[in-house]
C-alpha positions in Angstrom: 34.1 -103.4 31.7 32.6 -106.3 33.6 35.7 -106.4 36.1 34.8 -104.4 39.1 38.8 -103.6 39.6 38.5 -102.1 36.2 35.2 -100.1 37.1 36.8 -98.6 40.4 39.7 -97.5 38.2 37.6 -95.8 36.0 35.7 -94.0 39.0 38.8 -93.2 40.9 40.5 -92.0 37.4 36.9 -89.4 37.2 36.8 -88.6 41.0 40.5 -87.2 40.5 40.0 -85.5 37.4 37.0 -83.8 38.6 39.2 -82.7 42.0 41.8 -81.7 39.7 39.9 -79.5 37.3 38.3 -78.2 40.9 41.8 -76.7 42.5 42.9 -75.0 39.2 39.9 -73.1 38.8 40.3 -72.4 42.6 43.8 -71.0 41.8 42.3 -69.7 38.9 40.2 -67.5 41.9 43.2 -67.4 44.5 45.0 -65.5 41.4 42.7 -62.9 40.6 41.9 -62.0 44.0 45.5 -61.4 44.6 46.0 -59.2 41.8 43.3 -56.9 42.7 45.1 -56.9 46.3 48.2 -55.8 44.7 46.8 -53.2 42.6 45.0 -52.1 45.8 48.2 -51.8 47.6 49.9 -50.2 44.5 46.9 -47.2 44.3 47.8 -46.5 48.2 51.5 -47.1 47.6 51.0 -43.4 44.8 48.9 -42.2 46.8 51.3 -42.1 50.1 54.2 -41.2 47.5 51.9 -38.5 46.1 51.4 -37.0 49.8 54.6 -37.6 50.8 55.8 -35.3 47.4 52.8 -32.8 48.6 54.3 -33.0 52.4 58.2 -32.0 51.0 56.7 -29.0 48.7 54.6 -27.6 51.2 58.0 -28.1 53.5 59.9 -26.2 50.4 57.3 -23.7 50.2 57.2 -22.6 53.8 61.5 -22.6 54.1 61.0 -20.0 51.3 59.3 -18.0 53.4 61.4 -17.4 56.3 58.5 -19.8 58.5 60.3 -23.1 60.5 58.3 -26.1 60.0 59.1 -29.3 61.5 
């Protein structure tokens, strides 16, 4: 390894595997954080579902008896 070509191969061949172990755990990140978003989303996707069910019952109820709601 006395050849400096050979020495800034070896560097550039470390500086890129260090960058590319870097990114994935970055993705790594970048994933997890976007599955918490989308569970997030999910919870208040049932929960307006849930309210809108609530809203049509409550709608239901009140046709039963004889009040108009709009």
């Amino acid at each position: 390894m006395n050849n400096p070509i050979q020495l800034l191969l070896v560097i550039i061949i470390i500086t890129l595997t260090i960058l590319i172990v870097l990114v994935a755990v970055q993705a790594v990140h970048v994933l997890v954080e976007l599955r918490q978003i989308i569970r997030r989303v999910n919870g208040f996707l049932d929960a307006g579902k849930n309210l809108g069910d609530a809203t049509a019952e409550l709608r239901r109820f009140f046709k039963r008896d004889g009040r108009v709601v709009k």
